[in-house]
C-alpha positions in Angstrom: 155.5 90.9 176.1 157.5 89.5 178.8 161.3 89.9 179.4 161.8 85.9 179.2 159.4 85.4 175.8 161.1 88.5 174.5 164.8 86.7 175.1 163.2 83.4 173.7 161.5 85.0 170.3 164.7 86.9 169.5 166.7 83.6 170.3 164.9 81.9 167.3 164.9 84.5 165.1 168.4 84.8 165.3 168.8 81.5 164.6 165.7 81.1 161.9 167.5 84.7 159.9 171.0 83.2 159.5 169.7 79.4 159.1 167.1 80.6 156.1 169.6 82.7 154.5 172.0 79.8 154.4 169.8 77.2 153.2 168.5 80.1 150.3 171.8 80.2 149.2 172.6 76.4 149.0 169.3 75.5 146.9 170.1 78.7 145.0 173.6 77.4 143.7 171.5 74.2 143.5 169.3 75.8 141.0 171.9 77.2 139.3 174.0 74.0 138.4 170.4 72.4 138.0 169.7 75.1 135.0 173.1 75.7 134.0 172.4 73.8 130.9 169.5 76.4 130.0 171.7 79.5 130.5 175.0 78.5 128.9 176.0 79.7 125.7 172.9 82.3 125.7 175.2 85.4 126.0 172.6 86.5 128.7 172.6 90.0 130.2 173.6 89.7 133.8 170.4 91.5 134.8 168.3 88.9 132.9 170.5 86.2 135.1 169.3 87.9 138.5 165.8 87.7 137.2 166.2 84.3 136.2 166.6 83.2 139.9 164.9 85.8 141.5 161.7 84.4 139.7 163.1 81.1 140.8 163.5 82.0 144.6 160.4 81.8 145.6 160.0 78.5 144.6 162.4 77.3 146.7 160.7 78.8 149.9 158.4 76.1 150.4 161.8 73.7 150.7 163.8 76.0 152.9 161.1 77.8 155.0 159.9 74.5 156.5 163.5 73.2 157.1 164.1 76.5 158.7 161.7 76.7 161.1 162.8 72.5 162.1 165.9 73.3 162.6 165.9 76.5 164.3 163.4 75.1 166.5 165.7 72.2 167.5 168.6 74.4 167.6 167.1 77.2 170.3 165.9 74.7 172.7 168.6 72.7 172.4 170.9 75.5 173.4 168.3 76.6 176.2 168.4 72.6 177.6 172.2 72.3 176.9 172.5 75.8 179.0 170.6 74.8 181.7 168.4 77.5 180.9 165.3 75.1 180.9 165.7 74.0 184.2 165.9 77.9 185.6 162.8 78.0 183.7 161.3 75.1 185.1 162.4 76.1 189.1 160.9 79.2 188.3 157.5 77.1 187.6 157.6 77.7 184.2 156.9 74.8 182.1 157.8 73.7 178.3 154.2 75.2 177.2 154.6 78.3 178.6 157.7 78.8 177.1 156.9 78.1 173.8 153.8 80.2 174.0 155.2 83.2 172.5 156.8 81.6 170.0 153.5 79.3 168.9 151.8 82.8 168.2 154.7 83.9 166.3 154.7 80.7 163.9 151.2 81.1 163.6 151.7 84.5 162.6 154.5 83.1 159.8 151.9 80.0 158.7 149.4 82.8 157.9 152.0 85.1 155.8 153.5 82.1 154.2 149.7 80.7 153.0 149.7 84.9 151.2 153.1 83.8 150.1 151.9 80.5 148.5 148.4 81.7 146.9 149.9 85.4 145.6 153.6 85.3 145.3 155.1 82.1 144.0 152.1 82.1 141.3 153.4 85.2 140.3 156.6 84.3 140.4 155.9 80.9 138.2 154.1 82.8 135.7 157.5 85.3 135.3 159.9 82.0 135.5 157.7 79.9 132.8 157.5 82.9 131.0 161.2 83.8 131.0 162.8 80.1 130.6 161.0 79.7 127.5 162.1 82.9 125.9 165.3 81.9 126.9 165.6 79.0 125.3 164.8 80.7 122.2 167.6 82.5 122.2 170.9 81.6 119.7 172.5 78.2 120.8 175.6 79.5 120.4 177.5 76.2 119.8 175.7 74.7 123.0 174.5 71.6 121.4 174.9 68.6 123.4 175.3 65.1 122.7 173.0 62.4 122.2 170.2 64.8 123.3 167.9 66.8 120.8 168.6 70.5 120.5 166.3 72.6 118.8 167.7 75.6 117.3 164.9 78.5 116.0 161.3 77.3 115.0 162.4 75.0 112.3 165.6 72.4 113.0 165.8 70.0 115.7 169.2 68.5 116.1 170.6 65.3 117.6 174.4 64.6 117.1 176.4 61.4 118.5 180.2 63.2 119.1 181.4 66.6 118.6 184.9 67.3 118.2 187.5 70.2 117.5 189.3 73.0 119.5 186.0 74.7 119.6 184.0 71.7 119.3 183.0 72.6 115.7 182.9 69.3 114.0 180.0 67.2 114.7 179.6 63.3 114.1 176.3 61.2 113.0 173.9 64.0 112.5 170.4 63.8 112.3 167.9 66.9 111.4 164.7 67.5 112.2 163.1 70.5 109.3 159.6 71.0 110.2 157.5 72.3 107.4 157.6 75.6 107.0 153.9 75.3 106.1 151.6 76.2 108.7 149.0 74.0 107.8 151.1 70.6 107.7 151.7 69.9 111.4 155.2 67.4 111.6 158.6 66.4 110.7 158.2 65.6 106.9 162.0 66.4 106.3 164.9 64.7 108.1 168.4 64.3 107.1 171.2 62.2 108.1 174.4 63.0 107.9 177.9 61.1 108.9 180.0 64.3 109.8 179.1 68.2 110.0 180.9 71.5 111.0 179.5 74.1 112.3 180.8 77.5 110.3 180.4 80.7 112.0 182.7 84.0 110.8 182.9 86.1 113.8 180.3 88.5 114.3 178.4 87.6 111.7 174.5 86.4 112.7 174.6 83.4 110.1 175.7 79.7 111.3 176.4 77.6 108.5 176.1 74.1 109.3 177.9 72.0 106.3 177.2 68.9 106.0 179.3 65.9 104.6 178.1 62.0 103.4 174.9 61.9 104.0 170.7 61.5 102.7 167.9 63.7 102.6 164.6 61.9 103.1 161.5 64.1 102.0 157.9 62.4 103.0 155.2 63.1 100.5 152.0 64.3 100.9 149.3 62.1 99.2 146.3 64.0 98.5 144.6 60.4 97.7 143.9 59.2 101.2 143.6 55.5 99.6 147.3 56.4 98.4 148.0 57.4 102.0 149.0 54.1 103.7 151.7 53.3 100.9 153.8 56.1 102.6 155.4 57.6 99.3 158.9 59.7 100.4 162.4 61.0 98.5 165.1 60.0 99.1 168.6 61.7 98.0 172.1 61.0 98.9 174.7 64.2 98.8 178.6 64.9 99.6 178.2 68.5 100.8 175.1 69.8 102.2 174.8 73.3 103.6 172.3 75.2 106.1 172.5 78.5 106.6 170.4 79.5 109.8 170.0 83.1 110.4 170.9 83.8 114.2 169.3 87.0 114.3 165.8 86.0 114.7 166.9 83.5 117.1 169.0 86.8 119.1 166.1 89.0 118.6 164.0 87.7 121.5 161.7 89.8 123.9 162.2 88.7 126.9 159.1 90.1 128.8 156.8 88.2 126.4 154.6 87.0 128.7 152.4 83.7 126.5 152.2 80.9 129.0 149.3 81.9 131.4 147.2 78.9 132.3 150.3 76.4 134.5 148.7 74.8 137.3 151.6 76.3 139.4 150.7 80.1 138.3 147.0 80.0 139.6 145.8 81.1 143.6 143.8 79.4 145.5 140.5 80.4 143.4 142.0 80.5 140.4 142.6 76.9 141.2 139.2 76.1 142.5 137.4 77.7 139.6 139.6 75.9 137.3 138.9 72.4 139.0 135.0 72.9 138.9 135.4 73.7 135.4 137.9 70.4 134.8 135.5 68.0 136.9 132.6 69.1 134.6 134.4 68.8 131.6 135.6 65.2 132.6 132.0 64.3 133.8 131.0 65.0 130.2 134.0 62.7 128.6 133.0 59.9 130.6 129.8 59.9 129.7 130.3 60.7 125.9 132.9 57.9 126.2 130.2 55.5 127.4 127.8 56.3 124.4 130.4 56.3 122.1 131.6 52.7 123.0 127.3 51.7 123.3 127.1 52.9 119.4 130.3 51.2 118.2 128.5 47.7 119.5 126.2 48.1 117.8 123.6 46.9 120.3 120.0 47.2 119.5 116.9 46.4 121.4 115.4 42.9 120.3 111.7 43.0 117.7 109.6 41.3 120.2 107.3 41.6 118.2 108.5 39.5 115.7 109.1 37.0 118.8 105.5 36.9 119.4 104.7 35.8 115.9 107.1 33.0 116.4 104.6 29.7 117.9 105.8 28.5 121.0 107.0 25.2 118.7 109.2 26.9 116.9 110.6 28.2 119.7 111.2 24.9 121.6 112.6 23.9 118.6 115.5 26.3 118.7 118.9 25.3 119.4 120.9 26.3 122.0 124.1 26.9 119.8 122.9 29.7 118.3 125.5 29.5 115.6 123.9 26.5 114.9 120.5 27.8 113.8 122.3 29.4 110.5 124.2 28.2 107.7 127.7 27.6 107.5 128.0 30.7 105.4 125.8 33.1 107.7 127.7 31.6 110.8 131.4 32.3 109.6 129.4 36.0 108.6 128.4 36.5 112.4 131.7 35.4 114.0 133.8 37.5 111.6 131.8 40.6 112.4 131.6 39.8 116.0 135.6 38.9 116.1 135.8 42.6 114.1 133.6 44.2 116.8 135.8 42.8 119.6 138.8 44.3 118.1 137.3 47.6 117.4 136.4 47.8 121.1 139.3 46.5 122.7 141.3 49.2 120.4 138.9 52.0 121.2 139.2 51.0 125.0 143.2 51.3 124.9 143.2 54.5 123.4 140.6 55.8 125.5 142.3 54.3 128.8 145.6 56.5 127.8 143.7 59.6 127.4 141.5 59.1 130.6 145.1 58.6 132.4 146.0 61.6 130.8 143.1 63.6 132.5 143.3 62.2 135.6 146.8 63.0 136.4 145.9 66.5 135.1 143.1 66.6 137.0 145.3 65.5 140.1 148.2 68.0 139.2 145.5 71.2 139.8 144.0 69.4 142.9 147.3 68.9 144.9 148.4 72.4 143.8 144.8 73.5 145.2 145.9 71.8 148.7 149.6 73.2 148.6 148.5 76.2 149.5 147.6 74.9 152.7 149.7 72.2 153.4 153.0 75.0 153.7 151.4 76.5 156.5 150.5 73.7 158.4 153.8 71.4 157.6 155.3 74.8 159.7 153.2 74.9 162.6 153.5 70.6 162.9 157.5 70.6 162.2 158.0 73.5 164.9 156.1 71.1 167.6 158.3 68.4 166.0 161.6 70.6 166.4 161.1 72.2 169.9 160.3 69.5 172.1 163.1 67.3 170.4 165.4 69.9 171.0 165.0 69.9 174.9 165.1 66.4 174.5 168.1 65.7 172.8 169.7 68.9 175.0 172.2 69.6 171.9 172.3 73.0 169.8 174.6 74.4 167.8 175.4 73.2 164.7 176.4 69.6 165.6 173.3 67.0 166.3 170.5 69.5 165.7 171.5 69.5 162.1 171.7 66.1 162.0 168.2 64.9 163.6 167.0 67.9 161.7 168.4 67.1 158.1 166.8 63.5 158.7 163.2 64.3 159.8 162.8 66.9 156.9 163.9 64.0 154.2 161.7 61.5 155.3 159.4 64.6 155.4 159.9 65.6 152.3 160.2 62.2 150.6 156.9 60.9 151.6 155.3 63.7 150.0 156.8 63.6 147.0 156.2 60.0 146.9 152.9 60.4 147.4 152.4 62.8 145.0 153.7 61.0 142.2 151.5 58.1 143.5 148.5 60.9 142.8 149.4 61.7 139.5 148.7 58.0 138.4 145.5 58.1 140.4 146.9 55.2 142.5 146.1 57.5 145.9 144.0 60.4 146.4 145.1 64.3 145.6 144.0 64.8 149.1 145.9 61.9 151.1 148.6 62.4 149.0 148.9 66.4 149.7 148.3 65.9 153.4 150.3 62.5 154.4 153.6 64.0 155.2 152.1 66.0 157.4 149.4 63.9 158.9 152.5 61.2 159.5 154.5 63.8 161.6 151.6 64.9 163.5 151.7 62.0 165.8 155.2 62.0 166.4 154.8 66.2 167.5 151.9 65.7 169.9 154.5 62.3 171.1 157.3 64.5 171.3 155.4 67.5 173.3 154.2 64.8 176.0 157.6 63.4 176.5 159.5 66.4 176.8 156.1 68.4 179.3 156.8 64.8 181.1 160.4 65.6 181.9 161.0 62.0 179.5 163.5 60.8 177.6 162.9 60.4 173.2 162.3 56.7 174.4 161.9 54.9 177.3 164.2 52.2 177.2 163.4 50.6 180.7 159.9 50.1 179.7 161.0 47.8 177.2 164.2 46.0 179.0 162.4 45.5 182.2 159.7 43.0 181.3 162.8 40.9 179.2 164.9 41.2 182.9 161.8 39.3 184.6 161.5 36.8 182.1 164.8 36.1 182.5 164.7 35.9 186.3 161.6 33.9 186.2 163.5 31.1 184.1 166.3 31.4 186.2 164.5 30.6 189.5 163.1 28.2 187.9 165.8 26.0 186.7 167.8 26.8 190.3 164.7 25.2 192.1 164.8 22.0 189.5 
């Protein structure tokens, strides 16, 4: 290697260490303030914190490592074009391309270690975060019950209050609960009460939280063995003063936190993980569509006309047949035919709905695994395209530091970024393809790279502005002869 690529590749990786560090650290606290809600009031180790967002990090990456590479990119050749160091270069008879020769191999070299990092680490890491969130949010809510949202507490009690109050926001105010059935073969909410106030009771260290509540009802729905019973929709009803529930805490503390039972997240599969599963979801969504169809054949009813009974039939007879079909039958038979026709219709058109929710369902599944399948991809490439973005602009712009590089920088990764997460939720809906929709961020800022790299090898400005003023400057001149001549 070269003395000048040497001083160039240590130049941005300067600048790419302390810029990724500091970006890790802002989307960190990001992540922190963004969970906060999941973490507070868990009395969580500290150690089970740090894994928390060290399973988290990783995530993250695929944010800051292509800002990273944008702005450092900007931010080196900026300083090298502000320093005049580009126009040594460039007596010397070395040109942008050479220049950035060392460092294209050396973003190659980080697009291949940061496709490893998307198909084997952040799976990993996803499987550990999923994973650990959920236990976590088993653990004892420890007062952290928030308004107007539902809060589950253990297996059994969701709980939704209006307004809490109190020094230790122990009183609660229009209280609804949730009791699922304890039962594991009745699936549901059969049990909710409503309540107008409640307080939360807790002595000290003792693992049982009474809840006591005060002016309220207890609704109890029924089973009815009788299906033909079913539709009435029996249930009890019972009004109290006082109402207590004891909930044990300990089972709810008593949570192991390496329980690992969430294995099958889009997000948590490599690359053929992902491509295995996808063959396997195509198949299986083959055979619903075409179960669907014969499904939706045999509910109308159709059948294949008796021609032979059509070839007894004289040709009179025939002739003689209305064409109001209703019209060949009685009164009685017709009202018979349209009732079971306008009952068909219904059937169908309800069928349809339902099946139309659950096809949308599948498709945006479907999409979800197929755009994960291409982000293992499109990391490594959106680095290679935002560094040919990032280095030409900054001998453009001749700016580094921290000032305008930033700036230009922060803009191009949101419009980046935004497009493809706009056209990803446009995937989910099946509105665009996984494909386009994993790939158009990127295949938008290619262009404006390969534009970028000509103007700046061309010694040209971002724009040429006297491309577009001088053709207006001849107009104008043209109608000004022309009136000084009339």
């Amino acid at each position: 290697m070269k003395i000048l690529d040497r001083y160039i590749l240590s130049s941005f990786i300067k600048n790419f260490l302390s810029t990724f560090i500091i970006l890790m650290f802002i989307f960190i606290l990001q992540t922190v303030w963004l969970y906060i809600k999941d973490l507070a009031g868990k009395d969580l180790d500290f150690t089970i914190i740090i894994k928390f967002l060290m399973y988290f990090s990783p995530r993250l990456v695929t944010l800051v490592l292509p800002l990273t590479v944008l702005l450092s990119s900007i931010m080196t050749f900026g300083n090298f074009a502000e320093n005049y160091e580009f126009a040594a270069m460039k007596s010397s008879g070395i040109s942008l391309q050479r220049a950035m020769r060392g460092l294209t191999i050396f973003i190659l070299i980080l697009a291949g270690i940061s496709f490893l990092f998307a198909n084997y680490v952040i799976p990993a890491a996803e499987f550990e975060s999923l994973n650990l969130r959920r236990n976590i949010a088993k653990m004892k809510p420890a007062m952290a019950l928030s308004k107007g949202q539902y809060n589950s507490i253990g297996e059994l009690y969701t709980i939704k209050i209006a307004d809490k109050s109190g020094d230790n926001d122990q009183f609660l105010h229009d209280v609804i609960i949730y009791e699922k059935d304890p039962d594991p073969n009745r699936v549901g909410n059969f049990t909710v009460i409503k309540a107008k106030k409640g307080e939360l009771i807790s002595a000290g260290d003792d693992n049982v939280l009474s809840l006591k509540l005060m002016d309220g009802n207890y609704y109890n729905e029924i089973e009815q063995k009788d299906y033909r019973k079913r539709n009435r929709m029996p249930f009890v009803k019972s009004y109290f003063k006082t109402y207590t529930i004891n909930i044990d805490l300990a089972e709810l503390s008593n949570v192991d936190m390496d329980e690992k039972s969430i294995d099958n997240a889009y997000t948590m599969l490599s690359f053929n993980e992902l491509n295995d599963t996808l063959v396997d979801l195509s198949s299986q969504y083959s055979t619903y569509l075409e179960q669907t169809g014969r499904t939706q054949v045999r509910r109308t009813e159709l059948r294949e006309l008796d021609t032979t009974y059509f070839s007894r039939m004289k040709t009179d007879t025939i002739k003689k047949a209305k064409k109001d079909i209703l019209a060949n039958f009685s009164p009685e038979n017709s009202r018979q035919i349209l009732d079971f026709a306008k009952t068909s219709a219904t059937s169908a058109i309800s069928y349809i709905k339902s099946r139309k929710t659950d096809n949308g369902q599948r498709v945006k599944s479907l999409n979800k695994y197929e755009i994960a399948l291409h982000e293992k991809f499109t990391l490594a490439v959106g680095c290679i395209v935002l560094f040919f973005v990032g280095a030409p602009l900054g001998a453009i712009i001749r700016k580094g530091g921290l000032g305008l590089p930033i700036v230009v920088g922060v803009v191009l990764f949101l419009t980046y970024h935004f497009i493809g997460i706009f056209a990803k939720n446009s995937a989910e809906d099946g509105s665009l393809s996984a494909w386009v929709a994993s790939w158009l961020s990127t295949l938008i800022l290619f262009p404006l790279g390969a534009y970028l790299t000509y103007r700046a090898t061309t010694d040209q400005g971002l724009f040429d502005i006297d491309s577009i003023i001088d053709p207006i400057k001849k107009l104008f001149r043209k109608i000004a002869g022309i009136k000084t001549k009339k």
